[in-house]
TIVO-2410 file (N, C-alpha, C; in nm, 3 decimals):
# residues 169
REC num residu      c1      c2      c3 atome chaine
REC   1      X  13.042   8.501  10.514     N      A
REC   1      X  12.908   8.555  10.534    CA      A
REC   1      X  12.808   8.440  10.527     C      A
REC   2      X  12.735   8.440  10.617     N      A
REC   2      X  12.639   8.344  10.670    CA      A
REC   2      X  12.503   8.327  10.540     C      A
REC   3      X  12.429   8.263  10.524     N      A
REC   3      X  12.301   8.323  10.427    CA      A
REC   3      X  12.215   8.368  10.471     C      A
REC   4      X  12.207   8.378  10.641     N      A
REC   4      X  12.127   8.486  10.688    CA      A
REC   4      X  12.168   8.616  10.687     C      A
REC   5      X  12.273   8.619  10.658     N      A
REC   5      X  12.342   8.792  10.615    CA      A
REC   5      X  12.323   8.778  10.462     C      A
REC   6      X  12.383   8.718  10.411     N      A
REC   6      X  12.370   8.760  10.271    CA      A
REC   6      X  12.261   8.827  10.191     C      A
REC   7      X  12.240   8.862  10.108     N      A
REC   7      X  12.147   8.993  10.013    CA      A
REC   7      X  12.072   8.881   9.952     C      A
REC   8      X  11.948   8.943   9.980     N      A
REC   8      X  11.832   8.844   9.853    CA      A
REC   8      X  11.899   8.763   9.714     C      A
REC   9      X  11.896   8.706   9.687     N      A
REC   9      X  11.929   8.638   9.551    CA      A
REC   9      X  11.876   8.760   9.459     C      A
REC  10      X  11.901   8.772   9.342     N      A
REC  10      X  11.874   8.877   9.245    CA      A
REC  10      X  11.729   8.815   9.209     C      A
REC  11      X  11.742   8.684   9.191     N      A
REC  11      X  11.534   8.694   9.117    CA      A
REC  11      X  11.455   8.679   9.231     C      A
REC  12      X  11.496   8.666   9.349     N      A
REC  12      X  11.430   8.659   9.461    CA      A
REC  12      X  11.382   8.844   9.467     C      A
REC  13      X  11.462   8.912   9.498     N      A
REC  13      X  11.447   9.088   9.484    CA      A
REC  13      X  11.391   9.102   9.359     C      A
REC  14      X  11.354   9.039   9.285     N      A
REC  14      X  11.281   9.066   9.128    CA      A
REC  14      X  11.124   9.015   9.151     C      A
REC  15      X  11.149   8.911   9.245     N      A
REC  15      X  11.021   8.838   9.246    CA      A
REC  15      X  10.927   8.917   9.343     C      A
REC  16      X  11.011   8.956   9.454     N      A
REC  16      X  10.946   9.098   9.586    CA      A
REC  16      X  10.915   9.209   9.493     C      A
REC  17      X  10.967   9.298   9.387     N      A
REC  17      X  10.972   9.401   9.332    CA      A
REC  17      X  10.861   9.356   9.243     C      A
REC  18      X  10.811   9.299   9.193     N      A
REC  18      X  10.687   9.234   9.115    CA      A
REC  18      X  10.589   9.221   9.223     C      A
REC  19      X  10.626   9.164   9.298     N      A
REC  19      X  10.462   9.163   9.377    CA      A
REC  19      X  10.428   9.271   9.414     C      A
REC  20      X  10.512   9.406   9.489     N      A
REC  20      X  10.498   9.508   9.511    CA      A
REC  20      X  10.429   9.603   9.458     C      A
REC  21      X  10.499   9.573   9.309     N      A
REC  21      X  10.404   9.662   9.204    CA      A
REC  21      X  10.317   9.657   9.159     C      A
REC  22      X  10.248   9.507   9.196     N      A
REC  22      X  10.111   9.436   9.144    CA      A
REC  22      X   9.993   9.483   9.227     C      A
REC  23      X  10.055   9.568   9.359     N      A
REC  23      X   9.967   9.628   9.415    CA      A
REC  23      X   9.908   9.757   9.425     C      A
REC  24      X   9.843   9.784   9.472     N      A
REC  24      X   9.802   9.946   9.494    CA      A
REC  24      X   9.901   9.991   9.574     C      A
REC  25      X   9.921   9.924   9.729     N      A
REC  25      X  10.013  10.014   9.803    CA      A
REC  25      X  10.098   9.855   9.797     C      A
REC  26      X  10.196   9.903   9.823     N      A
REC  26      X  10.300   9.828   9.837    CA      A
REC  26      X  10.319   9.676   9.909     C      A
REC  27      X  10.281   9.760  10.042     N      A
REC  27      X  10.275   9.678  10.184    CA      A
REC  27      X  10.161   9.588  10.177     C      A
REC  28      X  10.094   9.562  10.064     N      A
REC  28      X   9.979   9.479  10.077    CA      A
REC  28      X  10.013   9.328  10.034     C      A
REC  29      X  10.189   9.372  10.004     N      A
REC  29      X  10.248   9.274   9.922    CA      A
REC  29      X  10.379   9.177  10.035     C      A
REC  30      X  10.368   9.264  10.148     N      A
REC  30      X  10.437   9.255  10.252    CA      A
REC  30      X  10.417   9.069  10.285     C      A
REC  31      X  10.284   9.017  10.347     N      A
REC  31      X  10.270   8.844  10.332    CA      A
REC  31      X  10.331   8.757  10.241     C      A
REC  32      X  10.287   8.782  10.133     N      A
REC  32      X  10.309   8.693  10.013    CA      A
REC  32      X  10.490   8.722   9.975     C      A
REC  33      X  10.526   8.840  10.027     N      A
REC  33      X  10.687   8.873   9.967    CA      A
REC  33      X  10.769   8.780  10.118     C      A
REC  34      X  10.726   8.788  10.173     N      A
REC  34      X  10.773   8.736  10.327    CA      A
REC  34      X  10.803   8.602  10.292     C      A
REC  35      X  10.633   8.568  10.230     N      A
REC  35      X  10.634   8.391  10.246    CA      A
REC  35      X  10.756   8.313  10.142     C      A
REC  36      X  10.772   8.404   9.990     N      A
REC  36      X  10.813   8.382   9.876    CA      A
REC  36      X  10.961   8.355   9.977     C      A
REC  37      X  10.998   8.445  10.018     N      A
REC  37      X  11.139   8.436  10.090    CA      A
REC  37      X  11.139   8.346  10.163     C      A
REC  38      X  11.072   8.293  10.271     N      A
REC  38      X  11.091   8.158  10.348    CA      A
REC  38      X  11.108   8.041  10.260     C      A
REC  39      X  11.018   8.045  10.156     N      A
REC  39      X  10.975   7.914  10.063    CA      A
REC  39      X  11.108   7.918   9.996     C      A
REC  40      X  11.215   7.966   9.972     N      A
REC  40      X  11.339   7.952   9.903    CA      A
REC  40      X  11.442   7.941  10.049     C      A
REC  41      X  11.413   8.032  10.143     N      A
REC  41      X  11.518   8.019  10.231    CA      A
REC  41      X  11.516   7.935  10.360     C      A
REC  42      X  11.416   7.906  10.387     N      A
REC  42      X  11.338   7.826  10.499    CA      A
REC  42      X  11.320   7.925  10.592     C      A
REC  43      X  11.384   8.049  10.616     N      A
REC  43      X  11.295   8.158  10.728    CA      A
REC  43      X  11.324   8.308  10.657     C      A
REC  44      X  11.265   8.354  10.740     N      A
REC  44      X  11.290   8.476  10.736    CA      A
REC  44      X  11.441   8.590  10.844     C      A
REC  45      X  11.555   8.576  10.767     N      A
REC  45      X  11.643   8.643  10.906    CA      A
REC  45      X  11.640   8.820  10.887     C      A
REC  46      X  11.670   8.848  11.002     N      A
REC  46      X  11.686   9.034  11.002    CA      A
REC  46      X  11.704   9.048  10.855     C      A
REC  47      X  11.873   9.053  10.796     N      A
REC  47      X  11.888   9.103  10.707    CA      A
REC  47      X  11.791   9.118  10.570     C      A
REC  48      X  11.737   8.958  10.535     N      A
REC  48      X  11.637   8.921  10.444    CA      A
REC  48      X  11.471   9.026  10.491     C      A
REC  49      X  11.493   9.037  10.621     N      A
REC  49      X  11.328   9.127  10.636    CA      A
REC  49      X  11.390   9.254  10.603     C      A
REC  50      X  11.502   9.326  10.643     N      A
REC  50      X  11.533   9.447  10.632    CA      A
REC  50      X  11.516   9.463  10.463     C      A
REC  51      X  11.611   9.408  10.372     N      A
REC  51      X  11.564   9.355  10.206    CA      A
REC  51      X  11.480   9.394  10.120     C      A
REC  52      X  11.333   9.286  10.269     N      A
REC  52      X  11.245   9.285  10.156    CA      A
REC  52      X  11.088   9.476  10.183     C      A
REC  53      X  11.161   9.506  10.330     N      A
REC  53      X  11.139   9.611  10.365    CA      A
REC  53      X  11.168   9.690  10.276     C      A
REC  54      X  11.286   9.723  10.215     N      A
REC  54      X  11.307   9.832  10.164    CA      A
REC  54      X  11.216   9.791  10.025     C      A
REC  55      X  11.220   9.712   9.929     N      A
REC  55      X  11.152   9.699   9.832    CA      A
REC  55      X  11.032   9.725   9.847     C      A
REC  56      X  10.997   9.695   9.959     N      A
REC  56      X  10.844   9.741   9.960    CA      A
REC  56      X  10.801   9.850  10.025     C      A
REC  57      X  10.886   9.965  10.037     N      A
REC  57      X  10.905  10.101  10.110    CA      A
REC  57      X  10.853  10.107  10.273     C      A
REC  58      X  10.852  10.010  10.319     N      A
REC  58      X  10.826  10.026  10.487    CA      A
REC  58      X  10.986   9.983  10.575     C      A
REC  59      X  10.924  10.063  10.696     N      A
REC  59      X  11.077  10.053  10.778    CA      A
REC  59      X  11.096   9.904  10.814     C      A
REC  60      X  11.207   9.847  10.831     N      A
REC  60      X  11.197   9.699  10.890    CA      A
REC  60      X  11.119   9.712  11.006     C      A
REC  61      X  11.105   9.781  11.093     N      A
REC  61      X  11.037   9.763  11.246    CA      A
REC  61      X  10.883   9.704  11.202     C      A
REC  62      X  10.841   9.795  11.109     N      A
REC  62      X  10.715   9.802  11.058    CA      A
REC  62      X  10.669   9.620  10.956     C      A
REC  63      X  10.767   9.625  10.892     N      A
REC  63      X  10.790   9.490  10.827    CA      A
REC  63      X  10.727   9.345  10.951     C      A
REC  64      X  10.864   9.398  11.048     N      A
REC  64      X  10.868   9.279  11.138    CA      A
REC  64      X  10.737   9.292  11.217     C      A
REC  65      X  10.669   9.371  11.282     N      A
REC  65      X  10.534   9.371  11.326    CA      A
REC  65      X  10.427   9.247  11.255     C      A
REC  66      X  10.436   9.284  11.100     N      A
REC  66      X  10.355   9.207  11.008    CA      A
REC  66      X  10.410   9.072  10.988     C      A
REC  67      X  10.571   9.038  11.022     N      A
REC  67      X  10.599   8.898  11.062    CA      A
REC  67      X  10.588   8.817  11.168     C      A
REC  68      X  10.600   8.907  11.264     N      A
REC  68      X  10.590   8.829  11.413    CA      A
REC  68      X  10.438   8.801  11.448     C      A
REC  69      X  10.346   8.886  11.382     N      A
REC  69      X  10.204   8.890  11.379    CA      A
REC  69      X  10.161   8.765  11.317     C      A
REC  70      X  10.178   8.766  11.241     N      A
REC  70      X  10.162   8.635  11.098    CA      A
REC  70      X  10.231   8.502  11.197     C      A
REC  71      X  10.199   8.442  11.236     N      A
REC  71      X  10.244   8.298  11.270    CA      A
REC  71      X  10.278   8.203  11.216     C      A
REC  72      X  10.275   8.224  11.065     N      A
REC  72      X  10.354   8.133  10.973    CA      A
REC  72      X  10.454   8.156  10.916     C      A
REC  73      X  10.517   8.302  10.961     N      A
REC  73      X  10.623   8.363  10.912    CA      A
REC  73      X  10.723   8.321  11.003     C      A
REC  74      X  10.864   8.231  10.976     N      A
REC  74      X  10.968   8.211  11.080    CA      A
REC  74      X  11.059   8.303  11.091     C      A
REC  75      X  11.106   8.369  11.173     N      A
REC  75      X  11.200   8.498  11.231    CA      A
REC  75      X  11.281   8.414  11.253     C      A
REC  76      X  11.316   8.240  11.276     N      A
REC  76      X  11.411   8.182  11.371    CA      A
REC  76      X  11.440   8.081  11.242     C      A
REC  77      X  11.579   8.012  11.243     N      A
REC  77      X  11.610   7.907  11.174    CA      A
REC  77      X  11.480   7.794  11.222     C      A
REC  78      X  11.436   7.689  11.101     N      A
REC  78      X  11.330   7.570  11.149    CA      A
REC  78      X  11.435   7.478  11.074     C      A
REC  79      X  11.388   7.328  11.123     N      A
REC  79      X  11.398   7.239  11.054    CA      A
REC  79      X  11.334   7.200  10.946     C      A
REC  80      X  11.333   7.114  10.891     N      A
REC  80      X  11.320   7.095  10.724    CA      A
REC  80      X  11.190   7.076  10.751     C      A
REC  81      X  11.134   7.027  10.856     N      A
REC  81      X  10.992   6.950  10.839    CA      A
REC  81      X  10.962   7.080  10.979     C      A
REC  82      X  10.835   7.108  10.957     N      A
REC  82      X  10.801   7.182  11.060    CA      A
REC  82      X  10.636   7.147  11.093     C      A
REC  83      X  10.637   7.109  11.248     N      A
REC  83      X  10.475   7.076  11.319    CA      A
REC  83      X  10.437   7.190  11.365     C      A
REC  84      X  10.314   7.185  11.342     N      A
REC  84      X  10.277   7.310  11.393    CA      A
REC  84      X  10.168   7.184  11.484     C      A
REC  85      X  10.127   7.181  11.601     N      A
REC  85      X  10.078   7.156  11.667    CA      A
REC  85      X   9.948   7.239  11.754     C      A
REC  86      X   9.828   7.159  11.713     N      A
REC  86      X   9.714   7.299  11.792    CA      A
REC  86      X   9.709   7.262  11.936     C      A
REC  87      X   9.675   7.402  11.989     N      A
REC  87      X   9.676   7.373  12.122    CA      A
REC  87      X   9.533   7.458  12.174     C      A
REC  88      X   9.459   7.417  12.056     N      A
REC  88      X   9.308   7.503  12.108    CA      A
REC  88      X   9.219   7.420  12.234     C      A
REC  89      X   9.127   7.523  12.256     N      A
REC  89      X   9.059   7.452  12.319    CA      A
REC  89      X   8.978   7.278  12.328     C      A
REC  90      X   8.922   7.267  12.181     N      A
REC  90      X   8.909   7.175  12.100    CA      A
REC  90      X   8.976   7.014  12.139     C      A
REC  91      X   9.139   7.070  12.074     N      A
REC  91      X   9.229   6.994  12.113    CA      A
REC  91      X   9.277   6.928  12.200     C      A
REC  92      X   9.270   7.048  12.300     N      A
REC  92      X   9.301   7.019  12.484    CA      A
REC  92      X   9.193   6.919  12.499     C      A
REC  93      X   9.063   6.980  12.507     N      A
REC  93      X   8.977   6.838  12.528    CA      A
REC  93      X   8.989   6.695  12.473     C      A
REC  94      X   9.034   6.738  12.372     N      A
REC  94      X   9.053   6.604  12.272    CA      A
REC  94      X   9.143   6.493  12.284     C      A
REC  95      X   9.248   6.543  12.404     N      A
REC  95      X   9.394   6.447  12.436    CA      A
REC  95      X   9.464   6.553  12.370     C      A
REC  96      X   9.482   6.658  12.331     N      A
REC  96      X   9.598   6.700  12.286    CA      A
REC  96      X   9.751   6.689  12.314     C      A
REC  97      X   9.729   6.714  12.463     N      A
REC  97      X   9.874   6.723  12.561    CA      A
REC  97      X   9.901   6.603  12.575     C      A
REC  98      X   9.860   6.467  12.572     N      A
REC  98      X   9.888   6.355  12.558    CA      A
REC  98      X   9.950   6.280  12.501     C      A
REC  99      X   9.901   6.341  12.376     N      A
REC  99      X   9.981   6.313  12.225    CA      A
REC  99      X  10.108   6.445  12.218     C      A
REC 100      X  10.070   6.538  12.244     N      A
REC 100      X  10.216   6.654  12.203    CA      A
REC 100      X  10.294   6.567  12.317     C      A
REC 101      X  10.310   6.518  12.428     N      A
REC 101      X  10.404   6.444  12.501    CA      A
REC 101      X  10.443   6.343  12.410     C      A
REC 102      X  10.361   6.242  12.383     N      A
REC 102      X  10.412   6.127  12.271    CA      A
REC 102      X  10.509   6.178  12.198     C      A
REC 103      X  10.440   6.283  12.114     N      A
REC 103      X  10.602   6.320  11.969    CA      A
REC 103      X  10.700   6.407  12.072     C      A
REC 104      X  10.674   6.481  12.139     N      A
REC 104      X  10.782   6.530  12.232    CA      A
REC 104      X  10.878   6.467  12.234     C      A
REC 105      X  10.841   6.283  12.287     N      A
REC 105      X  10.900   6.208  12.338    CA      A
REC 105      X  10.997   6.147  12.222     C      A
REC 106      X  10.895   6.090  12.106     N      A
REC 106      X  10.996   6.026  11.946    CA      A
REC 106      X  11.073   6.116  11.960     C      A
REC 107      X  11.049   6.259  11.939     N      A
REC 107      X  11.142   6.352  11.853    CA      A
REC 107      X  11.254   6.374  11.935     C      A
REC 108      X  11.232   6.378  12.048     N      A
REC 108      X  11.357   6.424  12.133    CA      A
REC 108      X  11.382   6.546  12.164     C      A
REC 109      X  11.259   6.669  12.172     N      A
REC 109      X  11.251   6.767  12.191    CA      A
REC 109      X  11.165   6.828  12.250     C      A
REC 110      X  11.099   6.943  12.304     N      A
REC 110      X  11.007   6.991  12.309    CA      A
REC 110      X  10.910   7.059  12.218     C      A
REC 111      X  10.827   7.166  12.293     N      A
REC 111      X  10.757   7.270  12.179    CA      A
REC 111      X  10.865   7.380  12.169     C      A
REC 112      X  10.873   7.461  12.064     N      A
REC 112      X  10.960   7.544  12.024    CA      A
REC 112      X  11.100   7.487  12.018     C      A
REC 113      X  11.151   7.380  11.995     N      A
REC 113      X  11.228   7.347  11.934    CA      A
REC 113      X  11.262   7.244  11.824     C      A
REC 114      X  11.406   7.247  11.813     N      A
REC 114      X  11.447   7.169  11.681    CA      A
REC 114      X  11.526   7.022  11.714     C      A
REC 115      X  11.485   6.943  11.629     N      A
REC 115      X  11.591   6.800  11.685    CA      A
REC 115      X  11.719   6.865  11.662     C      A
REC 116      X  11.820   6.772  11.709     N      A
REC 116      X  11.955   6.829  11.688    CA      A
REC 116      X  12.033   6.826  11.523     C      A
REC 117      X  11.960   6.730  11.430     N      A
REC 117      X  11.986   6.697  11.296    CA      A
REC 117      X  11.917   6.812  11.216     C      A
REC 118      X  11.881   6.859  11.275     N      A
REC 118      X  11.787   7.013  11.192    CA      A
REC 118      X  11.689   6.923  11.134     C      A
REC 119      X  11.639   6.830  11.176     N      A
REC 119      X  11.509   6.777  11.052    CA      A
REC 119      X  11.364   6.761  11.087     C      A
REC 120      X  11.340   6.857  11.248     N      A
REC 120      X  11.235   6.884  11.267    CA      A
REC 120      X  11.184   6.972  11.368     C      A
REC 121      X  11.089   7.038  11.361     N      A
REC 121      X  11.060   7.160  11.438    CA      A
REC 121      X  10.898   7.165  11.482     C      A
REC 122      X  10.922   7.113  11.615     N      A
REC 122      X  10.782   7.082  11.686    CA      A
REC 122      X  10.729   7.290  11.755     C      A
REC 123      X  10.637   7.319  11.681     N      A
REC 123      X  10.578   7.446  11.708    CA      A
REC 123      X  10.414   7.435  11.783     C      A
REC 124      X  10.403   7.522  11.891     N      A
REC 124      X  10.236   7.547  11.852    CA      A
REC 124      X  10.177   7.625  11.821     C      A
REC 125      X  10.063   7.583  11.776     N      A
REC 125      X   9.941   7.684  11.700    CA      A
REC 125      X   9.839   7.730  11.766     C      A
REC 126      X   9.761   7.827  11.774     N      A
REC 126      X   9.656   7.874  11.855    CA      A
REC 126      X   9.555   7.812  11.799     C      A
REC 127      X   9.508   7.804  11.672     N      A
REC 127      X   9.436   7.704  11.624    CA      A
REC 127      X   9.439   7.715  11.463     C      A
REC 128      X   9.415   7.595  11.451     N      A
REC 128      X   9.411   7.504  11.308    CA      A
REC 128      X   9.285   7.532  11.175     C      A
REC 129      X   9.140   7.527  11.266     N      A
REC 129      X   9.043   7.547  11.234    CA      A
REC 129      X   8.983   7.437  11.182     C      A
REC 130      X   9.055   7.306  11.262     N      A
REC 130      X   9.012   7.141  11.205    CA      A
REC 130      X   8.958   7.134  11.322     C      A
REC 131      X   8.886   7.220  11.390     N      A
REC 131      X   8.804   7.140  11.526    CA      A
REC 131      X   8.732   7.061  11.537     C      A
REC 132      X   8.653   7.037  11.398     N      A
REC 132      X   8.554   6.908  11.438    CA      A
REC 132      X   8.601   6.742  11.403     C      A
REC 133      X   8.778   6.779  11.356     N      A
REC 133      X   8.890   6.664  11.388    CA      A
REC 133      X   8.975   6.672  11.459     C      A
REC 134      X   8.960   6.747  11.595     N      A
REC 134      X   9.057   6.757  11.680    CA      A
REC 134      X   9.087   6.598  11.745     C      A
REC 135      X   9.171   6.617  11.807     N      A
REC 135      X   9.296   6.694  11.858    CA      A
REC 135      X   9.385   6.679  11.645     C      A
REC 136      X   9.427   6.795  11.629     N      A
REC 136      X   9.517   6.821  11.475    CA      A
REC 136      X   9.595   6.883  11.484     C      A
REC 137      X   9.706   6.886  11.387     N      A
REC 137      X   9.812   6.924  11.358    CA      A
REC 137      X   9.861   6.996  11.226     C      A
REC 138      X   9.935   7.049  11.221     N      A
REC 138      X   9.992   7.063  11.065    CA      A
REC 138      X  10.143   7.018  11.003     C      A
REC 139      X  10.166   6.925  10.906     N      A
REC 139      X  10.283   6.891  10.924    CA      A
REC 139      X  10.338   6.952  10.786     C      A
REC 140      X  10.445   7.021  10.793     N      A
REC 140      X  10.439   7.078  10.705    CA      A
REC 140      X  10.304   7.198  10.569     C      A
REC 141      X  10.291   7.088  10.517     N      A
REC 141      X  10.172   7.210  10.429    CA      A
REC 141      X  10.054   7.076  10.467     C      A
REC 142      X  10.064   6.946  10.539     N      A
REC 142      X   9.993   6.865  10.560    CA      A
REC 142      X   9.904   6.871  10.684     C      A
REC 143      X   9.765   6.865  10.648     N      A
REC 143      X   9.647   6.885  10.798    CA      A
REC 143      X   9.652   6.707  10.840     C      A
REC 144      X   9.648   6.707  10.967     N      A
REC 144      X   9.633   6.579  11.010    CA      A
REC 144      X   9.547   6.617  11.129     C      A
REC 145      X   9.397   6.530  11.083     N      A
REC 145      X   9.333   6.590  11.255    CA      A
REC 145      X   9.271   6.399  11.243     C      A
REC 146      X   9.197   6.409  11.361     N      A
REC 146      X   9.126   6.250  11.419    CA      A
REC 146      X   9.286   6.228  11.510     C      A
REC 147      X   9.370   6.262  11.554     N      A
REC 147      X   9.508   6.205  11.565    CA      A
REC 147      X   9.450   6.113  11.709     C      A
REC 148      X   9.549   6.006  11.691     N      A
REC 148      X   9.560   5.936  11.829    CA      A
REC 148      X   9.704   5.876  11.828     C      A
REC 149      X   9.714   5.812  11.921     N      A
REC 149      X   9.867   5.754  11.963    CA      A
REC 149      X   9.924   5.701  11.835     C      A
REC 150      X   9.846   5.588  11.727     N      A
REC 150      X   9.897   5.545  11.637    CA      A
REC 150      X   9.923   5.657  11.551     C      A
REC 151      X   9.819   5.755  11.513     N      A
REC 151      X   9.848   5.865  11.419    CA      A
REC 151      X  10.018   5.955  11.450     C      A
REC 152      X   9.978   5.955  11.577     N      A
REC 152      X  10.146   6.017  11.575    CA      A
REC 152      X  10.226   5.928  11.568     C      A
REC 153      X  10.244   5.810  11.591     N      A
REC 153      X  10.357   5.734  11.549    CA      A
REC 153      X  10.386   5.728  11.455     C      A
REC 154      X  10.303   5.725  11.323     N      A
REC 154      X  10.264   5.704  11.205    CA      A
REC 154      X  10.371   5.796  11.147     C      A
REC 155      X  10.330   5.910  11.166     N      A
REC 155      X  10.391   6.069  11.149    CA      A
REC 155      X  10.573   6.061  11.209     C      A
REC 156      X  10.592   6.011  11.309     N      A
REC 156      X  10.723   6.007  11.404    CA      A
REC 156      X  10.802   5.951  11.317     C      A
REC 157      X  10.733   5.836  11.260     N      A
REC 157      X  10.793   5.727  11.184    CA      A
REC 157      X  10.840   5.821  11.003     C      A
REC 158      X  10.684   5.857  10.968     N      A
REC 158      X  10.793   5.881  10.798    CA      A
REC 158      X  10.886   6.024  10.874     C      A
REC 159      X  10.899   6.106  10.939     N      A
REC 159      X  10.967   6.174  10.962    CA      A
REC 159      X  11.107   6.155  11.007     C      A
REC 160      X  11.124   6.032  11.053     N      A
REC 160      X  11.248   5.979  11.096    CA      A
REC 160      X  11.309   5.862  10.979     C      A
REC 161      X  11.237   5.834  10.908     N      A
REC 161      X  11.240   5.777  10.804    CA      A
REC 161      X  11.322   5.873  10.639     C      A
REC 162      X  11.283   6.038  10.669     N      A
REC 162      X  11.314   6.147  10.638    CA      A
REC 162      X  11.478   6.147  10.597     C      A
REC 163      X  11.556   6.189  10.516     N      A
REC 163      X  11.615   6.254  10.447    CA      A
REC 163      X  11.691   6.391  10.403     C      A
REC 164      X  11.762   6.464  10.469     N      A
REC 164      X  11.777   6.602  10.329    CA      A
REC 164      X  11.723   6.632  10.221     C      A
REC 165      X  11.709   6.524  10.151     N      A
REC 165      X  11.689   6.525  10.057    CA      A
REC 165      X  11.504   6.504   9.994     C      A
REC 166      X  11.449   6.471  10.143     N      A
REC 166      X  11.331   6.458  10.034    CA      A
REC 166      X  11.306   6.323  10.136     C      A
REC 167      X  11.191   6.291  10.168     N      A
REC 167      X  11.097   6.178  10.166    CA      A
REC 167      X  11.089   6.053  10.126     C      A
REC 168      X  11.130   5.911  10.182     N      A
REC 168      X  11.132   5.801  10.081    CA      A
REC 168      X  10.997   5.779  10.000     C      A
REC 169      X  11.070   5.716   9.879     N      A
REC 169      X  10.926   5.728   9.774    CA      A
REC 169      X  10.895   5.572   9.741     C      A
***
């Protein structure tokens, strides 16, 4: 059995069943129980939404609406490091597509996908809300806006520089 099949961890279903109850209605707990589960598992799969559905008394269909909605919620395996890349208006003016070609190019991938080492996942974003540092990004829980050719190299570089394990220090 895969760990996208497998059953919540027991304090993981303790930790959903607590937020649940911390609310008035349940489902208000639906984000934060979603995110708690990515942040231990790196996404969200069927079985884990079906899970955390039932703890929080809504049907999975209903669940997944509020994940696929949410754009920070992953439905799909990511790599360890995940870009979220804006592609606002802002941006576009800014060189955006210029630079998303550049890391396209380091990474060896496109948008919506993963290098082949699982250690990175070039995404885009509708927007960031760093417009008055566009063209920006998000790398991981990290905002990077002013970007230009060096900035993404910069970025290409500690990312390939990257680890399993963690970041050189």
């Amino acid at each position: 059995m895969s760990t996208a099949d497998a059953p919540l961890p027991p304090d993981l279903r303790s930790d959903v069943a607590a937020m649940a109850a911390a609310e008035h209605h349940a489902r208000m707990a639906a984000i934060p129980a979603l995110m708690a589960v990515q942040a231990r598992l790196g996404w969200v799969s069927d079985a884990h939404l079906a899970d955390v559905a039932g703890l929080l008394g809504l049907s999975p269909a209903d669940l997944d609406g509020v994940a696929t909605f949410f754009n920070l919620v992953f439905r799909r395996p990511v790599g360890r490091h995940v870009i979220m890349m804006c592609d606002s208006v802002s941006c576009w003016i800014m060189g955006r597509d210029a630079l998303c070609a550049r890391l396209c190019d380091r990474l060896g991938i496109r948008p919506g996908q993963t290098t082949a080492d699982g250690a990175v996942t070039l995404l885009p974003i509708v927007c960031l809300g760093h417009c008055d540092h566009a063209p920006a990004m998000l790398v991981d829980r990290t905002l990077h806006g002013d970007l230009d050719e060096a900035g993404i190299d910069r970025i290409a570089d500690a990312l390939a520089a990257d680890t399993p394990e963690g970041p050189p220090t």
